[in-house]
N, C-alpha and C positions, 0 to 999 in steps of 0.2 A: 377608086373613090374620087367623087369631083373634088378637085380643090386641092388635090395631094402634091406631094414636087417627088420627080424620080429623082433615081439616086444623082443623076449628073448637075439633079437643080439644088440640092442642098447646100446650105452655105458651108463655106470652106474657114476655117478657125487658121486665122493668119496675124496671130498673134505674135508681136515681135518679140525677140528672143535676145535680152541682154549681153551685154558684153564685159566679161572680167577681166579687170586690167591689174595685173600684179607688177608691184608698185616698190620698187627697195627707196625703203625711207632714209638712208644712209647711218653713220653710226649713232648721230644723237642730236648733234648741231642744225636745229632747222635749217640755215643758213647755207647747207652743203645738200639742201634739196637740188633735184634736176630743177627744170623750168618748168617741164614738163611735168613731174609729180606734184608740184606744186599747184600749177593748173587743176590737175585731177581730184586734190584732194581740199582744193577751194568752191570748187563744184558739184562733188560726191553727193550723194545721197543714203548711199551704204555704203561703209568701211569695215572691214573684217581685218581688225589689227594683232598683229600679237602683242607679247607683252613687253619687247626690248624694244619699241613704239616710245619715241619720249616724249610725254606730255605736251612739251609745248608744240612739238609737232602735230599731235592731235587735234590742238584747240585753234588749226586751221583750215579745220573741215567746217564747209559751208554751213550756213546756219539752217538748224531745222534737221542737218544728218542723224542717222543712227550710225552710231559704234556698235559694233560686237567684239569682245574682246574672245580671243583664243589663246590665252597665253600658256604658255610652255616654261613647266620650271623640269629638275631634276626627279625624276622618277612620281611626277604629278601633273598631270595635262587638265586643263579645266576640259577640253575636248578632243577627243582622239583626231588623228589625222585623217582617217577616211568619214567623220562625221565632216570634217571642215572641208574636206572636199564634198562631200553632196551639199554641202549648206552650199554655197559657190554654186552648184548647178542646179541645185533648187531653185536661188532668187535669181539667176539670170532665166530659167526659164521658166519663170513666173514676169518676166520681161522689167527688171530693174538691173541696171548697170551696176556692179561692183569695183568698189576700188578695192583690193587685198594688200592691204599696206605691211612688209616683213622690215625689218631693221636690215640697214647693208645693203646687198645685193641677194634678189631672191631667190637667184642660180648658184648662190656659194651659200652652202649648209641652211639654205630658204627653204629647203623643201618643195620648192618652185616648180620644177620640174614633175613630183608628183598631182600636182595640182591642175598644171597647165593638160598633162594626162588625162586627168579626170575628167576637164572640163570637155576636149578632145574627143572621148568615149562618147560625151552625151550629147556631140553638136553645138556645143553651148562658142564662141569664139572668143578668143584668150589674147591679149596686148600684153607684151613683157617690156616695162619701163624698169629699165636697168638704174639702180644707185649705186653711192659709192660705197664699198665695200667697208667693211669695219677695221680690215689689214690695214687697208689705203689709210682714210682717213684718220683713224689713231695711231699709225705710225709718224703719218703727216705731223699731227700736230706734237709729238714724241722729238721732234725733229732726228726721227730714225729713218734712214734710206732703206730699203727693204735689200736693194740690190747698192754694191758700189764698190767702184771699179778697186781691184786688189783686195778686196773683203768678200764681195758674192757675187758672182754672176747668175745665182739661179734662186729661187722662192720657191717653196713649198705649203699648201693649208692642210692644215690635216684635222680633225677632230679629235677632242679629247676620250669623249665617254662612246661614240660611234661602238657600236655590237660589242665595247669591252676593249678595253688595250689591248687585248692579249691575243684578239684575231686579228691586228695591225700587224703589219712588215711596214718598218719606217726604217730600215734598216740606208743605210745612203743619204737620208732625206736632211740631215743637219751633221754638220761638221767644217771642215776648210771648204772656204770658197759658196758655202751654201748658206741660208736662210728656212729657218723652221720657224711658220706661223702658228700658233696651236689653239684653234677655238674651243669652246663650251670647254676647258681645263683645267677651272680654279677646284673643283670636287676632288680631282685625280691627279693634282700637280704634285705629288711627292711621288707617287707610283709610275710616272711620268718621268721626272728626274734618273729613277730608278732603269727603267727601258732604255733612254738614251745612254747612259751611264755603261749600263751592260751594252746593250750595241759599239761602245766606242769609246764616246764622244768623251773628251776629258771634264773630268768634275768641275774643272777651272774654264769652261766654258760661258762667257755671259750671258745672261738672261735679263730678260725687261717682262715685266708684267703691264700691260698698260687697263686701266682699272677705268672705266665706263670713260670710255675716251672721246673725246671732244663735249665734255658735258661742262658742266661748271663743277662739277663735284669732281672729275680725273685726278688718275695720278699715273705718275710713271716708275712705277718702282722697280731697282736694276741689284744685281745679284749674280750669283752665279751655277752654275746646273745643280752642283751638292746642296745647295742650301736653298733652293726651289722651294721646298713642300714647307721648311722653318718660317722663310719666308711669307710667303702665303699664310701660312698658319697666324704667325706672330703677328702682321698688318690686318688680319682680318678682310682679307680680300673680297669682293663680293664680285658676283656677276651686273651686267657683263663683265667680260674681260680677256683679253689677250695674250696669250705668253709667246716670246719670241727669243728665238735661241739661235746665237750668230753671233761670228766676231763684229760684225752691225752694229750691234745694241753700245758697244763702245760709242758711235758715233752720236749718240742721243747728244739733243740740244734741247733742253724743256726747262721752264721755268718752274712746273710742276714736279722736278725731276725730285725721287726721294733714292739715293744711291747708297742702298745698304751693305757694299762690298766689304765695307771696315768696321760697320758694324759686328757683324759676325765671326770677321776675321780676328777682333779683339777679343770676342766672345770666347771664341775656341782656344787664343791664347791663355786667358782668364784659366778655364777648364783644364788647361796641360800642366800649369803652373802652382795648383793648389796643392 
């Protein structure tokens, strides 16, 4: 037919293809932003934040972005993990750039890796701007070393609620000379106490909780492995938060420091003596 285009004449749809940049926001403190995430999320146009994202962090994404929030609590996701990956490969190949802002680092319990996956699967090209970890930085400001010399030579992260304690071998992972980090923990910190306790580790082991750390609201609350879950219980802990088990936690330097070791230690006296 006159007029027609063969197939070699049709136009070619060369639509450009977004690029997702997962992004660790660090633990809370804008101020322990990269240079770089900063950048990205002064210029963003979509953010796919979850929910350990702390506000003021947020309220330095460019003006005019959209947020989508995905946040993740304890047996309640407002969006399952493979919707949050297709959403991610949907708006980049609908040709908008994504910033996927995680709290920390997106490659420690970020789920990072399954994402970057995803995007991988679909062609879509993936930028991992690495933050500072939520170890790091609430240790930091805990004034707790993670490692130090004659105390630990070695760090361990482990999850709290991960497929269940009970499919865990932490066996090695805390005791002399080591460092136990323990994320997403405060739900299952007496069950927890319990685990290390049977594996070994003496009940008179210290413990730190560090409670939304580098925030204005922190706390550093110090104890020891038996009295974990009391703890926890008693302060009403909230997420975030950190438990960290090591003769370390001795070494805290925090003005936020709340050192319950005597507390309980009287408590228990009290309880023998009645």
């Amino acid at each position: 037919m006159a007029g027609s285009l063969s197939s070699s004449q049709l136009p070619i749809d060369r639509s450009p293809i977004g690029t997702v940049y997962l992004v660790g926001a660090g633990p809370g403190d804008p101020e322990l932003l990269t240079l770089r995430a900063a950048r990205l999320l002064t210029s963003a146009t979509l953010v796919v934040h979850d929910g350990l994202v702390a506000p003021e962090i947020l309220d330095l994404a460019g003006p005019g972005a959209t947020l989508i929030s995905v946040a993740k609590a304890r047996s309640r996701h407002s969006m399952p993990q493979d919707d949050i990956n297709a959403l991610l490969v949907r708006e980049a190949l609908a040709g908008r750039d994504v910033v996927r802002l995680k709290g920390g680092d997106p490659f420690i319990f970020g789920r990072g890796g399954e994402e970057a996956d995803a995007c991988h699967a679909a062609g879509v090209p993936v930028q991992i701007v690495p933050g500072i970890s939520a170890a790091v930085g609430c240790a930091a400001e805990a004034g707790l070393p993670l490692t130090h010399r004659g105390l630990s030579s070695a760090v361990t992260f482990v999850a709290g609620q991960c497929k269940g304690l009970t499919d865990q071998n932490w066996a090695g992972l805390a005791g002399h000379d080591r460092t136990l980090v323990i994320y997403m923990g405060v739900a299952t910190a007496a069950d927890i106490a319990e685990k290390l306790m049977a594996d070994g580790i003496t009940p008179a082991m210290p413990v730190a909780v560090l409670e939304k750390g580098t925030r204005s609201d922190s706390r550093t609350l110090i104890s020891n492995l038996a009295d974990l879950g009391r703890m926890v219980a008693d302060q009403k802990v909230q997420s975030p938060a950190l438990i960290i088990v090591g003769d370390v936690v001795n070494q805290v330097k925090s003005e936020k420091l709340h050192d319950l070791h005597t507390v309980y230690k009287n408590f228990e006296e009290r309880e023998i003596t009645v």
